[in-house]
Steps between C-alpha positions, in 0.01 A plus 500: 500500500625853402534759713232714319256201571639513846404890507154399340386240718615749845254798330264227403505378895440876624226574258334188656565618860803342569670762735715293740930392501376157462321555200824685383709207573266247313588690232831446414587226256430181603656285221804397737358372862777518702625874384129622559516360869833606565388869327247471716597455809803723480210777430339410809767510691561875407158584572504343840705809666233786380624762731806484283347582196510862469847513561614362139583847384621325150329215372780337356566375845176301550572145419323321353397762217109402396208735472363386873804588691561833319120605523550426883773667552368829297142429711654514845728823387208690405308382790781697705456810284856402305377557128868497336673166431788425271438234265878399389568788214106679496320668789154365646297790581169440692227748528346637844230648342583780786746779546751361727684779694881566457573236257607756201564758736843743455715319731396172395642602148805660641560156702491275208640780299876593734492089602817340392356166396099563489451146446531435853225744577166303478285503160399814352401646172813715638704237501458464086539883409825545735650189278395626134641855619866339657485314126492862348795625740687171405511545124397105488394413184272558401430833716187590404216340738187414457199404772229279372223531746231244390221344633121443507252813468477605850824330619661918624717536184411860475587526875832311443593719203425844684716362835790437249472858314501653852797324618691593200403842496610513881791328450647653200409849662708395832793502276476790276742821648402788617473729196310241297292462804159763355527289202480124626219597717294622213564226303389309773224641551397517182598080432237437785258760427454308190415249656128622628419680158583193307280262752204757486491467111640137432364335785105393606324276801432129432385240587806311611679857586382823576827634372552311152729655239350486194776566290898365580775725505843505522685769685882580444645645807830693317869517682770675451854387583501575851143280524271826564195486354484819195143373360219276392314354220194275500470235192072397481343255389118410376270721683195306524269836403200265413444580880405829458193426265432156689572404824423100645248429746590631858812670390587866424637744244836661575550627785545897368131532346385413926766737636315798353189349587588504825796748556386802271363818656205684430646719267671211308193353485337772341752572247493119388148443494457245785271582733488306794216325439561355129558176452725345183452223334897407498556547909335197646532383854578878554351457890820296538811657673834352436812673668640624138224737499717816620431785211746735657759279541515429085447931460774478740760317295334679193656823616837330621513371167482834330139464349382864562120548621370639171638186351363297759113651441560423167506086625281537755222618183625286273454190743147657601407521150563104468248438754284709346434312189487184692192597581359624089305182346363429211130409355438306180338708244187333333674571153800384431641835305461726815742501754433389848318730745665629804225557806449802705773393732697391290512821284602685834783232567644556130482856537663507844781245353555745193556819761758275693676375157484847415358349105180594339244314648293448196841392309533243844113391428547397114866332514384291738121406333663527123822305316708631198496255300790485178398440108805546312553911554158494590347500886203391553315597883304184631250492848630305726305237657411524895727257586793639264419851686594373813794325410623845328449627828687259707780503220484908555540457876759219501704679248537848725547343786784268352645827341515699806618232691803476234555846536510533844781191537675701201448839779655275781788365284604855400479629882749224607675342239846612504744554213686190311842655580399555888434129610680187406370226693132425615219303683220342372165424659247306361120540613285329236129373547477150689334172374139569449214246452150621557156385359506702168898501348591711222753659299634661791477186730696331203747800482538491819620123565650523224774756624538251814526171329840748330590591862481148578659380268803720535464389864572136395745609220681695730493263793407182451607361163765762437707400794475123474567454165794759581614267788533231266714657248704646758606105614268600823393148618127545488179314495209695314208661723163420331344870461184608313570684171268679348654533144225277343232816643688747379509357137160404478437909588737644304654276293728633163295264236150402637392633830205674678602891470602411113153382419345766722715755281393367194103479581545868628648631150211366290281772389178295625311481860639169733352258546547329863445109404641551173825585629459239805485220187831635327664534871363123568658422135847621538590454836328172621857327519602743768397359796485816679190568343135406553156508429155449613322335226140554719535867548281716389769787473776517306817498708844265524716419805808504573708314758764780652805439710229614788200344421260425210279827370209528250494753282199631341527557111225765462646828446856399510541628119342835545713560823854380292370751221430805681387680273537911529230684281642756257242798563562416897871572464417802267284653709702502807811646315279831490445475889528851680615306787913527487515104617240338302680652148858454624428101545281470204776693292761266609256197452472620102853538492621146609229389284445717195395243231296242702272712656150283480590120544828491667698265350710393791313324747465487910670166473757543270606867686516298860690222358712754381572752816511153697796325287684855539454422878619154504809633306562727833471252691706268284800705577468629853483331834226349610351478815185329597208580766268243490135668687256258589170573615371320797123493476275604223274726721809755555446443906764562737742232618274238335689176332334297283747188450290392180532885319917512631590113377330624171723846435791338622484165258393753239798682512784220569588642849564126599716427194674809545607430880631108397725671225618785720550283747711220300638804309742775451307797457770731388719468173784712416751464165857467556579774387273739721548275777880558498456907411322551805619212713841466370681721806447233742737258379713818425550636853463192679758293738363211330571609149674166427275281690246296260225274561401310162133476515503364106802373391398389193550885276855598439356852372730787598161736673316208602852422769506830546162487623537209685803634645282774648228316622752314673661805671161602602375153627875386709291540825183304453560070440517338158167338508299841522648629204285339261199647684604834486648507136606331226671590195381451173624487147473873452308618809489488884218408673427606788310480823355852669710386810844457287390880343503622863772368564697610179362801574589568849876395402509753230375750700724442785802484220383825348466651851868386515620688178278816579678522906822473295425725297366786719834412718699609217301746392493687905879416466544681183279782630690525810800564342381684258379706829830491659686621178231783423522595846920541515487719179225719608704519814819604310261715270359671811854563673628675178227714482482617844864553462485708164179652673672603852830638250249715313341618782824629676623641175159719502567546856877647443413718225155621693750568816738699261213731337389550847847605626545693193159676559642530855771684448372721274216603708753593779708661306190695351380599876877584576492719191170677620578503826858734440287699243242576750759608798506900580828637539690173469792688527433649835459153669825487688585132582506422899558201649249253589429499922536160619151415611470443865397112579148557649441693186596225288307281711184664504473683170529884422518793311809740606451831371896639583343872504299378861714506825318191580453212260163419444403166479214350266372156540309405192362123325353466145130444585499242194773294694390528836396160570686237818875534414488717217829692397482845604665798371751712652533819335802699657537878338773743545548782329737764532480895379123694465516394142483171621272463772251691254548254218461176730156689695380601141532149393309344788308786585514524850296680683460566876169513683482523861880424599494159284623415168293366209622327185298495183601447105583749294194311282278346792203539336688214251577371760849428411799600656798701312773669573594679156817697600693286744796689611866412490633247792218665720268228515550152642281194455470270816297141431370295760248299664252637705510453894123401502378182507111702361530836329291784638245515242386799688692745634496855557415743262306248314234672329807713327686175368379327182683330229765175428813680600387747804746530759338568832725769729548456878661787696770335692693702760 
């Protein structure tokens, strides 16, 4: 039995209510007895110890591997609230169904982010960003990295993808510098405020998720060299518009048409026509309240984004003129010739749709009741049936809303896509729809799993057949894990020669209406040897199944051509290129442009353009790094902390979790060439003790890198025993495969080696600056010296030829005042030359003025009021004249006069005060300098009010 039966019969044993381990265990394949009881008994035996359970952080360390013990193990995880479990090479991610606090907060991020070995840290979505980033700083190739996040509709892959963005944008700002600083926060801010605006339009409540995406995209988070993240750019894919015109039972339109129900003032409401009391045809279940209804948090990252608010009223009309003519229908006209008639209402609806479109409304009323029809050069105006009316209005609706939502992805891109030459390296992550299967499939159901089966089979390409078949060319010793490939699916959907999107392409270019069970017989004639596909010969509607990696689906055939066609009416497109709304004719312009000669029946079809933007994807992914988060939804109600075993076991078969763990666990995750291997591992061996030291783990190649490699490896593994080393690594014929524990630890000892060479090299480079210091220092020293020296010389050279002016000026002042003083002399020539009195002691002592003409000398004490401070020099002014002549001269020249028997002193100039003695005569007058006798000068004595001025000499009568 295969292991697809296997899968079967387990899905088979749930559908009939088989929920239990056992019924897990009777499973597996009984063809050999004695393996089954030995499988089965080593299974219960790892179930015994429950408690145990939740600690198996990575399921390659359950043993046995089987569906039971890794359900059990996930079961009694999320029972604890652990929702994050590695899965050998992908990440499990449960969903709460319930915001669980501090889990993505800011420090959780830095913690993973700043951790030396994050793998050590328990599971997180974290744990797989931090790794794809470190690959970017690495340079491994190949360095770009890409994260598939897949899963069922409703499984938190939108969640998953918007924790990721955030971390990056956190991250990548932590490490930006300080003047780059404005600009990393506004491009993150503007990476996750794209985020709400692109969920509002792309994005609607169903009923497996009240958050589905109902488009994919694929954002590319840009880095420079130094890792920062510069910009943005989001990649979509197949927006499933048929929503907007027709919604399933119980579910909703997108989300933005109920956040301005809801969110939009009165004064919005009046400008769009919505009062609060209308009702629209496309807005069912609008009662309902889902937590994405917040309409200022999309205006909100509108304006962030750079969408100004007249452009933003221009949307907000344009989206309430959709919902207008969702509610216009059509009656049938008795005569075939007239057009259809439009009731009261729905006159007022048209009209109120043509105000918002800013169009003619009775242009509006006849492109959408009449078709252009071509003869030759000829046109030719038909009525259009009731039925054809309302399809021209759903095609009218669909196509705006498709067109703005282009444009506004187009607005995003050019707010945060950086320039080509700006970012060299980036990050991919991939949010696409999840499996779908409801009760009526379509084209978009088939679109849909379609772009999974891809995913899934890149998945297996990637991961499970790749690396085997790689093992065994390698000379791995390796037995093959049986996995579930899903190539046979993918052919039977889009196969090159016969397939079901060729033979939908080809019914959709015939000029003639489909025809539902016409096609179902051509799809039942060309593709009954695929055994993929199936019918039911007793149903009364046309449909086919098909048997997907997850599950079988049924896909009805009614309608499938008309939605592959998509048809755009000429006169539509026409009309809304003369649009006085700015929006409306800038999208309709562009829409002409890309599509100037096939503007009535588009040629390409919805098909053929997603198998194209979808192969472009896969080429991405082709040559980047994948990593894998595998979401799984727990229960099909969307309750909190609810696990269904029967909806897990399901997802996780679906998606070859189990297969994956056996190979990651048997395997060697990680393969590196020679040659890169040696480029980046290389200085080990170099600057090792044990450069010469080899352990031969293949002896058996005598190629020159291959020893050279396994010279390495044994350099790097002298410390650990022989037998572990094929665990850990083994070396190939032109690779190196590798463990995530022998990465570590090639790793650590290149970082430790590298650590090694930079200490070096900063010791030699503070060595080098030191005495480069030390020298600079010494000559500025030497520099300094000379110039203070030069400096001090000049200085003393201005000094000596300043002192030599001076004495210059000196002398020839005195000489000038000896000049004037002779001239000014009367009778020179009577002065008759005496000697000089000696001066009696007490005289000397005390200070005088001797007049020779008196019997009695006179003596004046006298101090300079402007030096009559403690111990200030006084002045002793001793005169002596001899002859009338004389005595006159010397009392002329200090004026002298006597009032009441004592002797006062003034200048000749006192009202200058300044003291002068002009004509100083011959030998008669003696100057006597010394200190004063008082420890305090009088400032006040006698005769005060009489002596002013600098140089007044105060008298005292002495007998």
């Amino acid at each position: 039995m295969s292991s697809a039966d296997n899968r079967r019969n387990v899905r088979a044993g749930y559908r009939n209510g088989g929920t239990t381990v056992e019924g897990l265990i009777q499973n597996v394949d009984s063809s050999h007895p004695s393996l089954n009881d030995s499988l089965e008994g080593d299974i219960k035996a790892f179930l015994i110890n429950e408690d145990q359970l939740h600690t198996y952080d990575d399921l390659t360390k359950v043993n046995p591997v089987t569906p039971a013990t890794v359900l059990k193990c996930l079961q009694a995880r999320y029972s604890v609230k652990v929702f994050y479990t590695h899965a050998g090479c992908t990440l499990v991610a449960l969903n709460p169904f319930q915001p669980v606090p501090d889990l993505y907060s800011l420090d959780v991020m830095k913690e993973y982010h700043y951790a030396s070995q994050p793998q050590e840290f328990k599971p997180h979505i974290f744990i797989v960003a931090e790794e794809a980033y470190r690959n970017v700083q690495g340079q491994l190739e190949p360095v770009n990295q890409s994260l598939v996040v897949s899963g069922e509709s409703g499984a938190g892959k939108t969640w998953t993808s918007r924790c990721l963005m955030k971390y990056y944008a956190t991250v990548a700002a932590s490490s930006s510098v300080m003047k780059s600083q404005d600009t990393v926060e506004r491009i993150e801010r503007r990476v996750l405020d794209s985020n709400p605006i692109m969920e509002a339009f792309g994005n609607a409540c169903t009923l497996r998720n009240n958050n589905s995406s109902r488009f994919g995209k694929y954002i590319q988070l840009q880095l420079d060299r130094c890792q920062r993240l510069v910009g943005a750019s989001v990649q979509t894919y197949l927006l499933e518009k048929t929503r907007v015109t027709c919604q399933p039972a119980n579910e909703r339109n997108f989300h933005i048409f109920y956040q301005m129900m809801k969110g939009a003032t009165d004064q919005q409401r009046k400008e769009w026509m919505m009062p609060q009391d209308q009702c629209f045809a496309w807005l069912p279940n609008s009662e309902k309240t889902v937590e994405e209804d917040c309409f200022d948090e999309t205006v909100e990252a509108m304006v962030h984004l750079g969408i100004h608010a007249e452009r933003q009223q221009q949307i907000f009309k344009i989206l309430a003129g959709i919902l207008q003519l969702g509610n216009v229908s059509f009656s049938s006209s008795t005569d075939e010739s007239q057009t259809c008639h439009l009731g009261e209402q729905s006159q007022d609806f048209l009209q109120r749709a043509a105000e918002l479109l800013c169009v003619s409304a009775e242009e509006l009323q006849t492109c959408l009741r009449v078709r252009t029809l071509k003869a030759g050069k000829q046109s030719v105006l038909k009525p259009c049936s009731q039925a054809e009316c309302s399809v021209r209005r759903d095609c009218l609706a669909k196509l705006i809303y498709a067109q703005l939502f282009e444009w506004m992805v187009a607005f995003i891109n050019n707010s945060i896509c950086a320039d080509k030459s700006s970012w060299c390296n980036f990050i991919g992550v991939l949010d696409v729809y999840g499996f779908e299967c409801f009760q009526i499939n379509n084209l978009e159901q088939l679109c849909i799993n379609y772009a999974n089966e891809k995913l899934q089979q890149h998945f297996v390409a990637h991961y499970l057949r790749a690396q085997q078949e790689e093992y065994v060319s390698e000379g791995l010793q390796w037995s093959f894990v049986k996995y579930q490939d899903n190539q046979s699916c993918l052919d039977l959907i889009e196969g090159s020669l016969i397939s079901v999107f060729s033979l939908l392409n080809e019914e959709s270019r015939l000029n003639r209406a489909s025809d539902a069970k016409m096609f179902r017989v051509r799809l039942e004639k060309e593709l009954s040897d695929n055994a993929n596909i199936s019918w039911d010969k007793f149903s009364k509607v046309a449909h086919f199944s098909v048997a997907h990696y997850a599950g079988k689906v049924n896909y009805q055939i009614e309608g499938m051509v008309e939605k592959n066609k998509d048809p755009v009416p000429a006169e539509l497109i026409n009309l809304f290129e003369k649009s006085d709304n700015p929006l409306l004719q800038e999208i309709f312009t562009d829409k002409k442009t890309e599509n100037p000669t096939n503007r009535g029946l588009s040629k390409v079809t919805v098909v053929s353009k997603f198998k194209n933007s979808l192969e472009s994807l896969m080429k991405i992914l082709h040559t980047t790094t994948p990593h894998y988060t595998r979401c799984i939804k727990p229960n099909p109600d969307c309750k909190p902390l609810t696990f269904k075993k029967e909806e897990v076991i399901m997802q996780l078969e679906a998606c070859g979790i189990v297969e994956t763990i056996h190979i990651s666990a048997a395997g060697f995750p990680i393969r590196i060439p020679f040659q890169s291997f040696m480029q980046r591992y290389g200085l080990i061996a170099k600057y090792s003790k044990l450069r010469s030291h080899c352990v031969d783990l293949e002896a058996d190649n005598n190629d020159a890198v291959q020893q050279e490699v396994k010279k390495l490896l044994g350099v790097a593994l002298h410390h650990l025993s022989s037998d572990r080393h094929s665990s850990l690594v083994h070396c190939g014929k032109t690779k190196v495969f590798l463990t995530q524990a022998m990465l570590d630890l090639l790793e650590d000892q290149r970082k430790k080696i590298l650590s090694q060479c930079a200490f070096s090299i900063q010791c030699c480079w503070l060595r080098y600056q030191r005495r480069r210091r030390h020298t600079r220092r010494q000559s500025a020293t030497l520099i300094q010296a000379a110039v203070r020296s030069w400096l001090v010389r000049k200085r003393v050279r201005r000094w000596n030829r300043a002192a030599g002016v001076i004495q210059n000026k000196w002398k020839k002042w005195r000489t000038m005042l000896k000049s004037l003083a002779e001239a000014e002399l009367d009778d020179a020539k009577d002065v008759v030359e005496e000697d000089v009195p000696v001066l009696n002691p007490v005289v000397r002592e005390r200070g005088s003025v001797q007049l020779s003409t008196i019997p009695e000398p006179v003596p004046v004490r006298g101090w300079p009021m402007g030096l009559a401070l403690a111990s200030a020099p006084s002045i002793t002014v001793s005169l002596t004249a001899t002859g009338f002549q004389k005595m006159m001269s010397a009392m002329a020249s200090l004026n002298l006069p006597s009032r009441r028997g004592q002797y006062k002193v003034n200048t000749n100039q006192y009202t200058e005060e300044l003291a002068s003695i002009r004509a100083q005569p011959k030998g008669s007058v003696k100057l006597h300098c010394q200190r004063s006798p008082l420890l305090y000068a009088d400032r006040h004595p006698d005769l005060k009010s009489d002596v002013r001025g600098f140089n007044e000499i105060l008298l005292e009568k002495t007998l």
